[in-house]
N, C-alpha and C positions, 0 to 999 in steps of 0.2 A: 634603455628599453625601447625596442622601435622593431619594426616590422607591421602595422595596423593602421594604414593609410587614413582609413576611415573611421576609425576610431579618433586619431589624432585632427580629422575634421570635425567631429562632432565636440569634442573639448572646448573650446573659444567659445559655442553656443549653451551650452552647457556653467559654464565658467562668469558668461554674462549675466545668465537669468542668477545665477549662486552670488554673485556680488550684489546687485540689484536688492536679491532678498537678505544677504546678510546686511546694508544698510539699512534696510527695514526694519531689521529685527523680527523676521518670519523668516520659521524653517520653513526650507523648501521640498514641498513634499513630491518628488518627482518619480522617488523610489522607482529606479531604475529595476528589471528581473535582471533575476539569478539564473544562471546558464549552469546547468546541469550536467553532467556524461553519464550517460547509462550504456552498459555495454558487457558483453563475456570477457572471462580474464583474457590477460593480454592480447584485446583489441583494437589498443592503441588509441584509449581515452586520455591518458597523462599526456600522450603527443599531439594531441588534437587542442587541447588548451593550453599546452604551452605554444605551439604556433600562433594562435587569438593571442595568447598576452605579447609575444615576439621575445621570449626571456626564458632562458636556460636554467633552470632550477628543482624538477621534481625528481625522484627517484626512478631509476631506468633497473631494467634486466629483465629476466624470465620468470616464469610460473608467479603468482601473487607477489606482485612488490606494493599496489598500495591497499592498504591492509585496516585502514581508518580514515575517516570523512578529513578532506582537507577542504575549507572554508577560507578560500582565498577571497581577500575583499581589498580590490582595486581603490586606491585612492589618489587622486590626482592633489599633486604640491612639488613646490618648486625645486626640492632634492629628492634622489633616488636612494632608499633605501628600504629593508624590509626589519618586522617585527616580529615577533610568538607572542602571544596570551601567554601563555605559561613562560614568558622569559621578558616580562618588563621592564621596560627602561636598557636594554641590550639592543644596538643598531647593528643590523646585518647589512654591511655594503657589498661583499662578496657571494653573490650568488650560488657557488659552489657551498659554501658555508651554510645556505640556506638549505639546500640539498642534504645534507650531512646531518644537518639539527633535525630536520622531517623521519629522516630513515634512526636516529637515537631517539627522540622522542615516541617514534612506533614503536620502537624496542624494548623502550622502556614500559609501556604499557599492556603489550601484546606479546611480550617475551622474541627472543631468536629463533623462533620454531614457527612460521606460518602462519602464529595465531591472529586474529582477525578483533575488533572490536569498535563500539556504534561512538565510544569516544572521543566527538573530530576534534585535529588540530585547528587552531585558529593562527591565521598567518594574515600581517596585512602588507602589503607591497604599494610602498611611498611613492612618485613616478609623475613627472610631468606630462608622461606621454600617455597618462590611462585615464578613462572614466572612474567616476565612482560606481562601481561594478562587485556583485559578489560571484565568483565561480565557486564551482564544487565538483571537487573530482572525489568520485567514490568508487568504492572497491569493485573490482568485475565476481560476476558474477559466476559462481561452480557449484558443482553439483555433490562431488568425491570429497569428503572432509583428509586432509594431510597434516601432519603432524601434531601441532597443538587445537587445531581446527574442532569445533564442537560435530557433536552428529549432524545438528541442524544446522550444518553451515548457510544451505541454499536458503532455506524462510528465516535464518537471521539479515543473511546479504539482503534479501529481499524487504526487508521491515524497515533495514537502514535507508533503504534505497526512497520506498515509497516518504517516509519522513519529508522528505525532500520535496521528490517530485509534484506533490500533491499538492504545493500552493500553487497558487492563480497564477504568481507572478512569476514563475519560473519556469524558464524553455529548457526543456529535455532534446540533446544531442542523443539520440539514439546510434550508437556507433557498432556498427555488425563489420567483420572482416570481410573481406572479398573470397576469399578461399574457402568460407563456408556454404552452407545452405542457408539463404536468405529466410526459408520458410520456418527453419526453427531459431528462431533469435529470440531471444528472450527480454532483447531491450525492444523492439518492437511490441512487444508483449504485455510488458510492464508500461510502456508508454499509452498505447490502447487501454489500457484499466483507468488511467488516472485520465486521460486526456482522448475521451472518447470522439470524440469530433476532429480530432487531428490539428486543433490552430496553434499547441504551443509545440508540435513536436516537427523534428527536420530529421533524416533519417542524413547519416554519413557511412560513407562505403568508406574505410580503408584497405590498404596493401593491396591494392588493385595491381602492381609491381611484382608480385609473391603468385599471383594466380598461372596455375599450370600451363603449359605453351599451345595454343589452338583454345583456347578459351578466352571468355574476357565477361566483362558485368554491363554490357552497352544498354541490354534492355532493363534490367534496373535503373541503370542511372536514365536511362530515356523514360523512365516514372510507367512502364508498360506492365513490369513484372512485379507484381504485390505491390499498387500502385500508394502513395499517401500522399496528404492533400498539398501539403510543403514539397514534396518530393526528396529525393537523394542528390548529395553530393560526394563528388568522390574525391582525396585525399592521398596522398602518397609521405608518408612520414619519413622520416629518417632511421633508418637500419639502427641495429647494436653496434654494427661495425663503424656507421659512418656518427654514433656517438662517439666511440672512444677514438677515434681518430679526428675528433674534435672538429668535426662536422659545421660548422654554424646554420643558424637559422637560413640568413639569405641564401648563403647556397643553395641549403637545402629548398628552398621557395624556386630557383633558378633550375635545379635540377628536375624537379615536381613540374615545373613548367613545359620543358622541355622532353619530361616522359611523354605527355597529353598529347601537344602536339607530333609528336615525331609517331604515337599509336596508332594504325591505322582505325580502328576501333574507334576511339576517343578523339581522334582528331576535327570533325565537328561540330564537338561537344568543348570545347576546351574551354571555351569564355565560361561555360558555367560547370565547372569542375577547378579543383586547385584550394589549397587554402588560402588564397587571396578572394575567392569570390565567397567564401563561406565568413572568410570577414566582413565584406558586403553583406551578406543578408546575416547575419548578426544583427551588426551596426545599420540596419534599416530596421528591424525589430526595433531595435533603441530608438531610433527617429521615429517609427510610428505610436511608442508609446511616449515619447516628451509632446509628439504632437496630439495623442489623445487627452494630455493631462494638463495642456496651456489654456483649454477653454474655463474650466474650473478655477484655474489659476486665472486668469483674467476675468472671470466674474467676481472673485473674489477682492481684485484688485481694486476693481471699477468700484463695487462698493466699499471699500474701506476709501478710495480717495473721493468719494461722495461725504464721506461722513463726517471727512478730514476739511471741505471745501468752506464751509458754515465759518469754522472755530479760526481757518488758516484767514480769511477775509482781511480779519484784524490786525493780523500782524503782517501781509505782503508789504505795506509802505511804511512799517513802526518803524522809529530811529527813535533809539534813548534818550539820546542825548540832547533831541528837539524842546525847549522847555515852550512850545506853542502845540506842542501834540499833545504833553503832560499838562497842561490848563484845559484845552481843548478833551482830555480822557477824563480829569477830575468833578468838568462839568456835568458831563454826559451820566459819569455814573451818579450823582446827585439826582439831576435828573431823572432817571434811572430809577433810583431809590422811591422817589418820591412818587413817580408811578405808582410801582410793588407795591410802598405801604399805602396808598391809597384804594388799589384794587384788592388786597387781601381782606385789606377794613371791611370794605363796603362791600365787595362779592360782586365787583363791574368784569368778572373774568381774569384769568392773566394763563399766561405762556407755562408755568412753573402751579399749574393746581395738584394739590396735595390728594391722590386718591386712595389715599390710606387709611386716613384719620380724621377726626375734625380739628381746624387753624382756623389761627386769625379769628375774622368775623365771627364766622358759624360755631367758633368754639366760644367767645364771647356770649354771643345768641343764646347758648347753651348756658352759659352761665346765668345769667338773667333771667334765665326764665324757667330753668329745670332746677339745676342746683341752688341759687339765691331761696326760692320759693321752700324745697324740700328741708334746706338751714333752719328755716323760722318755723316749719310745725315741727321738726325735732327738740326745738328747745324742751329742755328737761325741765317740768312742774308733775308734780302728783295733784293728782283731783283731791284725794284726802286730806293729802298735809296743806292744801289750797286752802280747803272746806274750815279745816281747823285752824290756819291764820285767820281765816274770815270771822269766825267765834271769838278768838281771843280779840280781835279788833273791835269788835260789834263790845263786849264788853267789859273793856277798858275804855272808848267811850263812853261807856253810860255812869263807867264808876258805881257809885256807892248806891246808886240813885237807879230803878227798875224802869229802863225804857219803853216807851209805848209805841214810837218811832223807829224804823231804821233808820240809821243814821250814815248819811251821805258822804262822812268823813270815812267811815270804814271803807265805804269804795275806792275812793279818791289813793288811801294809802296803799291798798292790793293791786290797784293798776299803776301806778306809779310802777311799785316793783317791778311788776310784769311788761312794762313800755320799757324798763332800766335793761332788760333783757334782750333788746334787738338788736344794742350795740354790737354786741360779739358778730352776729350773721350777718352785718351790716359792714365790718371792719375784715371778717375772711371774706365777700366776694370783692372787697377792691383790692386785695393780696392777690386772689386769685387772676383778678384780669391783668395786673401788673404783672403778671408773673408773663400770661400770654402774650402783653405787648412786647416783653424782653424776646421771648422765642420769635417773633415779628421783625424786629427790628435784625436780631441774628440770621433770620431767615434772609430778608431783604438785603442783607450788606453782605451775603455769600459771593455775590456780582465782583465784590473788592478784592478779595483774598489774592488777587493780581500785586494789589499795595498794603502791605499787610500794616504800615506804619497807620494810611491814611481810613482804611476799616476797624484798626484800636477806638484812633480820635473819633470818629464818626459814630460806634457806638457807645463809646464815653461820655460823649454831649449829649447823646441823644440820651441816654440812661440815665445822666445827671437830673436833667428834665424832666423826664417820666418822675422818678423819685421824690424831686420838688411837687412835683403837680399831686403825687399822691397824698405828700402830710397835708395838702390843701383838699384835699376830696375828705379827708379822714376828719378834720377838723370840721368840715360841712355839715358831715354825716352826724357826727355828734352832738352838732349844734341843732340839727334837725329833731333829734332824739330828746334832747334839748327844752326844744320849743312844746314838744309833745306833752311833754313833763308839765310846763310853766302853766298850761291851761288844761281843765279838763272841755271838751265845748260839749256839755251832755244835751245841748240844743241842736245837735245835729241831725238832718234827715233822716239816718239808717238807725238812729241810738231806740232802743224799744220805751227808756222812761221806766220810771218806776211802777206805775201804774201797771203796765203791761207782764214787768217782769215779774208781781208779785201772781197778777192770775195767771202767767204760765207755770206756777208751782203747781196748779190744778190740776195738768194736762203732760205734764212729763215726769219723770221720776229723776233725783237728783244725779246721779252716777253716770244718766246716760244723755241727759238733755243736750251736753258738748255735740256729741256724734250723730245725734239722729237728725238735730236742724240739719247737719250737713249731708246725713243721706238723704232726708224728706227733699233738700235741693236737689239731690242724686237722681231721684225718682220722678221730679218734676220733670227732667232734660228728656227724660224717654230712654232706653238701651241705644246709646248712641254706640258704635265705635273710637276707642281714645288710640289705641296703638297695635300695630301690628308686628311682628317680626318672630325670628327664631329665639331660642330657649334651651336650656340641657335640663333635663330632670336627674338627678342622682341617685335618690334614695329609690330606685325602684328594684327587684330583686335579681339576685341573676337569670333567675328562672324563666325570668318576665321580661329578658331585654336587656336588663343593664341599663347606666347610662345613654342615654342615646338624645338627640337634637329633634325637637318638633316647632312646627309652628304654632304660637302663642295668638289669639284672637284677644286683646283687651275690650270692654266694653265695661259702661256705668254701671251697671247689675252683674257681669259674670268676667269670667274668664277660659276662654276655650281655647285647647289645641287640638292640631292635625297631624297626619302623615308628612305633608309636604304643605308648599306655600298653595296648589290648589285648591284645596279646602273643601276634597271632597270624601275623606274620610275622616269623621270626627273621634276623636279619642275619647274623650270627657269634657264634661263640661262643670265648673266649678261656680258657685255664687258668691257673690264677696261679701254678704251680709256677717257683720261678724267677724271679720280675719284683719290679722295685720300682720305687718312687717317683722323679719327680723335679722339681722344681718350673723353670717357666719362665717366661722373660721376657714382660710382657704386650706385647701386639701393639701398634702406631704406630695402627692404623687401627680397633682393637677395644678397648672397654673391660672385656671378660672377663677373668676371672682364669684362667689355664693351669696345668698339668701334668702329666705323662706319666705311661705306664708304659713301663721298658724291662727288657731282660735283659740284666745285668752284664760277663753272657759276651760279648755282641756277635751273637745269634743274634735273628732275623728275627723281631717280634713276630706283626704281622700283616702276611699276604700278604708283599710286600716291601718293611716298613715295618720300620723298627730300633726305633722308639718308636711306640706309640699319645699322639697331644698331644689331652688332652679341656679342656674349660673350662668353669665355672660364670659364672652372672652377678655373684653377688657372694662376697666371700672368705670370708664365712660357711660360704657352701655348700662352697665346696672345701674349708674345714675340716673339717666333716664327712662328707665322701667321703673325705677321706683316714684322720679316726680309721675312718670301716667298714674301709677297708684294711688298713686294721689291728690288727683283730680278723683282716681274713682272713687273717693271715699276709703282708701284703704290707706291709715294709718300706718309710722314707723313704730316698734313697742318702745315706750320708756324703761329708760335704764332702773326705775326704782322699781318697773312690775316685776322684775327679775328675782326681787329678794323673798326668800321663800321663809312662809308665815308673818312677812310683814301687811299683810293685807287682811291676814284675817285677824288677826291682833288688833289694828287698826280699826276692825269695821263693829267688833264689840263696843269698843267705848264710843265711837258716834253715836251706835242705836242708844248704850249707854244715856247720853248726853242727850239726845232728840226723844229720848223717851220719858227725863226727868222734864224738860223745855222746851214745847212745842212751839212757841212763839219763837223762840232763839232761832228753833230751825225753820222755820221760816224765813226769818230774818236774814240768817244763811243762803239760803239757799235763793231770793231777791237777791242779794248783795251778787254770786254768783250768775246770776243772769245778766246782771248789767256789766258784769267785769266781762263776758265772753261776748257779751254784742258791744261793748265801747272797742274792745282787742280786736273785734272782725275788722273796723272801724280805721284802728291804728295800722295792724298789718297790711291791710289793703292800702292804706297812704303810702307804708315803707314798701312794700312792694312794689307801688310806682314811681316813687320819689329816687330811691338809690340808682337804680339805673339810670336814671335820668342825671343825676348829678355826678355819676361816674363817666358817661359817657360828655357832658358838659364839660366837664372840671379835668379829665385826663386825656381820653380819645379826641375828643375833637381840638385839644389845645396841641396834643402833640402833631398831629396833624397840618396843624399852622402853624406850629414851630419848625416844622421842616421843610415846610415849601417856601417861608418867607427867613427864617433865621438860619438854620442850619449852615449854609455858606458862606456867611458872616464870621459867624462863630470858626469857623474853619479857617477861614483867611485868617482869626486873630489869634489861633493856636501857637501858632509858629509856622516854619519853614516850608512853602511849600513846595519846592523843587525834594527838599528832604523827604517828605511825605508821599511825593508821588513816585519813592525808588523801589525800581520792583523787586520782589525776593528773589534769592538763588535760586530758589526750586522753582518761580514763575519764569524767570528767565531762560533757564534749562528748559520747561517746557515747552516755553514758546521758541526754543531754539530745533526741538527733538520733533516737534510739529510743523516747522519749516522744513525739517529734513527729512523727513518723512513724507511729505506730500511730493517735495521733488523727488525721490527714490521711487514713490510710485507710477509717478509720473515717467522713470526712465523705464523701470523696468514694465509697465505697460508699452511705451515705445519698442524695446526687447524684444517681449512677446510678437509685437507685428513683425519685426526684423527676422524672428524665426520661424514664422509660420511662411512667411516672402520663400526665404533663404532654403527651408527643408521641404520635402517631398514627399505624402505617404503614401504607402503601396496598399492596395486593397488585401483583405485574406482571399486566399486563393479559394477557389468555389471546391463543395465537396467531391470525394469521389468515392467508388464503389471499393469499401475496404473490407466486409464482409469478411477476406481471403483469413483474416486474426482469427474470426470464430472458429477456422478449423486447421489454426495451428495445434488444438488440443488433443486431435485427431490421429492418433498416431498412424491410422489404417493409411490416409492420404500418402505418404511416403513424400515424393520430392515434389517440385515447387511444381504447378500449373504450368504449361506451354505461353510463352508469348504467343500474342497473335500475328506476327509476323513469320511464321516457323519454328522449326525447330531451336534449340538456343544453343548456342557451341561449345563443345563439352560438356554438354546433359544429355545423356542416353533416351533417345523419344519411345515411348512406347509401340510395340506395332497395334497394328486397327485389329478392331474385334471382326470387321468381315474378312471372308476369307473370297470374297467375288470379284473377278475381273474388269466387272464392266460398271458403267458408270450408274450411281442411281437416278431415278425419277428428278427432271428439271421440275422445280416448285410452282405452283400457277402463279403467276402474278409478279414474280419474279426477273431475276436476267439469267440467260441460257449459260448452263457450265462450260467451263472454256474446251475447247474442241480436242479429241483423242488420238495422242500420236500413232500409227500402225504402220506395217510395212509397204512400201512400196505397191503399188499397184491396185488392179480394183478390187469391188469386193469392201463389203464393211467388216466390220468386226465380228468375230466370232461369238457366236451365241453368250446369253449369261449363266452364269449360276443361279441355281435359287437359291431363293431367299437374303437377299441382298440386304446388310448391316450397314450402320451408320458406328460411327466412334461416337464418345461421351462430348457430348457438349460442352467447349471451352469456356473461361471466364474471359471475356474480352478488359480491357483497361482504358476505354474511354468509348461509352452509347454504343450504337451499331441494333442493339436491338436483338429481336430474333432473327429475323431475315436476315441481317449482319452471320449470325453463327451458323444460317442453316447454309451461306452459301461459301463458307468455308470449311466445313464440313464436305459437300458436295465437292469443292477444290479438290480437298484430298484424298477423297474417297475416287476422283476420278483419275489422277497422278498414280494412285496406286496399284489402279487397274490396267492402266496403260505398261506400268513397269514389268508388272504378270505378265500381260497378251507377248510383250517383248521377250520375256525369257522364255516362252513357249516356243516362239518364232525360231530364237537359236536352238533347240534342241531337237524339232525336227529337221534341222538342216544338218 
């Protein structure tokens, strides 16, 4: 396949940037257009793309031969040969044979009868010599349906056509024959709808050969006559005769050359007529769009080999097999490590911060001080069933014997129990933080996954450790709890004493004394602010909104929400006097985590709502809205208030009992005073104490275990050239990263080489095309006068004046050119009245009006002269 000079120039640049990016592993999106024929039946669109591809293969002859969209899609590769869609895996080498499948395969679907269909063949043609290019030759267009043809042949041709023409990237050959009227084409036409500005459209004259003798198409192709902004080229195809006589291309290229210049007409014009120069501007099309599309492609390039430059650092001088680069790589990331888990600990910054979630430190933080706290007021005690060990203890000390004392032994053994209790929330927050230093450790050794042997070992020691240090923290903790047990020290500063506790029986009532010292503390602090942030409410009705996200105000006395974080529409404002906690089941259809606030009593929280149900997104968060709660005084519920009629069962036989033994219940209820102020007492130790002993005993040993041991311990694992061998898929990567930065690196090189190398051509500026709007016109008849005369072989209209003499020279103007008469003196013979002007021409490049009025006047005065002459012979 050859015959496309220019095409076969543009391949090797083309062919470069396509290597470049297939070593990349980026498609290259250079998406070259799709070149189009639109044109009336046989006018020589199959002939005009098969000379662009230089290859003999479409179906020839008269009236309708192509009858369905053929989707030729050029593919450049190292053998020639062609394919069908509908015929896979079948090589056509014989180009005739391609011909043959095209005109059966119409057949086949369109029947042997003319009939037509929007069905295109898909054909690809294999070819060293071609772009990656898609053509499209579609059916010419008619008016008259024949044989199997539907009525509406003309707006089906037409629907098929527009399908097409209508994308961006596709240049429409508009192809009109020579031997017609230029002014009624209808690929002009159809081009004009889709491509109103004219940049993707090139108009081609064929059979300019065929055109009647004393005629010719000079002022079209000179772009004067129905001008467009691409202009006309003009094309001499090869005849029916000079197919079957087996014609070939270059001839035909040598013959077509050799019409132009030998034309008087076209001779010139020759350099730009031919289909040699209609492959030129083609194949500049295609250069101006690879050259509009290398800027993107080179931005693109620049940064990805920006992103590429950081990670490539590493590996430009790696050699494996150095075991002073593998000592030299295993220190650094030690190093390395020991940074990370230093800054994640302590929150000194680092390169890698988590802005997702809470790590490390701040989830620690969190632990300590939100969750540890909320562990220890859940523990589960009933005030009743309290109240009532406190009775059986008070008298079973006294025995047999009516005491007059409370007896200090029955304290002693109720808070033992209740100190026995801290173990549990004391033992889940050193699970808990162990569990985050494991995520720490995994977090910080992601750096290794280079050496996947020496990232095993690394978190194995390290993990060993952590676990050791933990049965030591746990063992601490219990001995603390311990220690708690072995002494009561009821001499201490905050304890109230007996004394105290017996006449606060005066002054609170038993049920509620726990809660109100802690609101009476509530109410001391003032309505402070504890927490702020978003919230979902759930239960609210559809009527009313639905679900929907507010913002939450906490404070010591209330709780309020808003519109938005603003705060300047309040929605409600709620009191916390009263309410507690409760947690709920997560929803079927939501992934939020839930909980309420209700009032124990059974009284309305909000509007007519028994519970307020709020939900965060993750449990994090509702952990910490419940510790704020908890500062505000707003209690979790015990799991025993839940049981229904054990409360009220329970509260008969107390009154029961405090109403047969007033002393008893007094008795009680002392004893319980001093067990809730010694527990403020104890809590508040373990509260300060476990963090502190966890952060001692685990955090900070690990800490110094990795900056002083960890490398020790590494050297005495075993192997370490074995330990520092990278994985196949590290190796691969860092090999796929080395070749990759060099392939961008070339193919940006490329890029410059083709921007040097190519040339684009500007779009040509608009011009006045107006003349489409009144091809609809049927009144108009034949095509507009050039402005140069009359055109050769168009019959010119005569002028509407019928006056001999010349009209009125314009002011301002230059004088009409002077009037031939007979011999001798004497001027011209008087005028005519009323002296006409002819219609105003359209000109095909400015001029203006003064341009039209003084050719107008030209020939207004040539006409007149011609008259005065034929007057002159007929008196004579």
């Amino acid at each position: 396949m050859a015959g496309n000079t220019g095409m076969e120039q543009l391949i090797p640049i083309v062919n470069k940037l396509q290597d470049a990016f297939t070593q990349l592993g980026v498609h290259m999106q250079l998406d070259l257009p799709q070149i189009a024929v639109v044109g009336g039946q046989s006018a020589g669109k199959s002939s005009v793309l098969e000379n662009f591809v230089g290859k003999d293969f479409l179906p020839r002859g008269s009236g309708i031969v192509t009858r369905r969209p053929l989707i030729l899609q050029l593919i450049n590769s190292p053998t020639e040969f062609a394919e069908f869609l509908h015929c896979k895996g079948k090589k056509f080498v014989d180009f005739e044979e391609v011909r043959k499948e095209i005109e059966a395969e119409t057949d086949r679907v369109t029947g042997g009868n003319k009939g037509i269909s929007n069905i295109p063949i898909n054909l690809r043609v294999y070819s060293p010599n071609v772009l990656n290019l898609t053509l499209i030759d579609l059916p010419g267009l008619t008016k008259v349906p024949i044989g199997d043809q539907p009525a509406d042949i003309e707006a089906q041709i037409k629907a098929m056509i527009f399908q097409f023409i209508k994308r961006e990237n596709c240049l429409i050959l508009a192809v009109t024959p020579a031997n017609t009227d230029l002014a009624n084409s209808d690929a002009l036409k159809l081009a004009k709808e889709v491509d109103p500005q004219g940049v993707r459209t090139i108009g081609v004259i064929t059979k300019l050969d065929l055109m009647d003798d004393g005629t010719d198409a000079r002022d079209i192709l000179e772009n004067k006559l129905l001008p467009l902004r691409r202009g006309y080229i003009g094309v001499v195809n090869r005849s029916q005769k000079d197919i079957e006589g087996r014609k070939d291309i270059k001839n035909a290229l040598a013959a077509e050359r050799k019409f132009f210049l030998s034309h008087p007409s076209y001779r010139h014009l020759a350099d730009r007529l031919g289909t040699p120069y209609l492959q030129r501007v083609l194949n500049q099309q295609l250069t101006n769009h690879i050259r509009d599309t290398l800027p993107a492609l080179r931005d693109r390039l620049q940064k990805q080999q920006l992103a590429l430059e950081k990670d490539v650092e590493q590996y430009k001088h790696f050699r494996p097999d150095d075991p002073a680069i593998k000592t030299k790589a295993m220190l650094q990331m030690i190093q390395q490590l020991q940074s990370d888990f230093e800054r994640t600990i302590e929150g000194s910054g680092s390169a890698q911060i988590n802005t997702n979630e809470l790590s490390g430190g701040a989830k620690i933080n969190r632990l300590f001080h939100e969750r540890f706290p909320f562990e220890i007021v859940k523990m589960e005690f009933d005030e009743k069933e309290l109240r009532k060990e406190i009775a059986f203890a008070i008298r079973n000390i006294h025995g047999i014997r009516v005491g007059l004392f409370t007896p200090d032994m029955a304290f002693e053994a109720i808070v033992k129990k209740q100190i026995n209790r801290l173990k549990e929330p004391s033992l889940k927050c050193v699970d808990l933080v162990v569990q985050e230093l494991s995520n720490v450790v995994r977090i910080c050794t992601d750096r290794m996954s280079r050496y996947p042997r020496l990232r095993e070992e690394t978190e194995r020691i390290i993990t060993t450790y952590v676990r050791q240090r933990e049965q030591m923290c746990k063992e601490q903790l219990i001995l603390l709890v311990d220690c708690e047990l072995a002494y009561m020290n009821t001499n201490h500063e905050d304890f109230i004493g007996f004394a105290n506790a017996a006449a606060s029986y005066h002054n609170a009532s038993a049920q509620q004394s726990s809660e109100n010292s802690v609101k009476s503390g509530r109410h001391t602090l003032g309505n402070q602010v504890i927490r702020k942030g978003y919230m979902c409410i759930h239960n609210l009705g559809i009527m009313k909104g639905g679900s929907r996200d507010y913002w939450f105000v906490l404070t010591s006395e209330s709780i309020s929400w808003f519109k938005d974080e603003e705060e300047r529409e309040k929605k409600y404002m709620l009191p916390l006097d009263g309410l507690k906690l409760r947690d709920l089941e997560q929803s079927f259809m939501s992934r939020r985590h839930l909980f309420a606030l209700f009032n124990p009593e059974g009284r309305n929280v909000y509007k007519d709502y028994k519970q307020l149900e709020l939900s965060c997104e993750t449990q994090d968060d509702v952990d910490s809205w419940k510790a704020s709660f908890l500062r505000a005084g707003v209690y979790p519920e015990k799991s025993t208030e839940q049981a229904n009629g054990e409360e009220d069962g329970y509260e008969g036989g107390t009154e029961g009992q405090s109403s047969m033994d007033p002393q008893l219940e007094r008795q009680v209820e002392t004893i319980r005073n001093l067990v809730d102020s010694y527990m403020k007492i104890v809590t508040k130790t373990t509260r300060d104490l476990v963090p502190k002993t966890i952060m001692h005993l685990i955090i900070n040993n690990a800490k110094d275990f990795i900056n002083g041991e960890l490398l020790a311990h590494l050297y005495a694992s075993g192997d370490q050239s074995s330990m520092m061998e990278e994985s196949p898929e590290e190796a691969q990567k860092r090999e796929e990263m080395l070749r990759m930065y060099h392939a961008c690196k070339e193919a940006l090189r490329i890029i410059g080489d083709v921007s040097m190398a190519t040339v684009s051509t500007p779009v040509p500026p608009p011009v006045k095309n107006d003349w489409l709007a009144s091809a609809d016109n049927p009144s108009l008849g034949l095509s507009p006068p050039s402005p140069g005369g009359p055109r050769r072989g168009v019959t010119q209209p005569p002028p509407i004046s019928s006056s001999r003499a010349p009209p009125p020279v314009p002011g301002g103007g230059r004088p009409a050119p002077a009037i031939p008469n007979r011999p001798g003196p004497g001027g011209p013979p008087p005028t005519r009245a009323n002296p006409g002007l002819p219609p105003p021409m359209i000109p095909s490049r400015g001029g203006g009006l003064q341009q039209r009025i003084t050719q107008a006047a030209t020939q207004a005065a040539t006409q007149a002269a011609v008259n005065e002459l034929m007057d002159a012979f007929k008196i004579k």
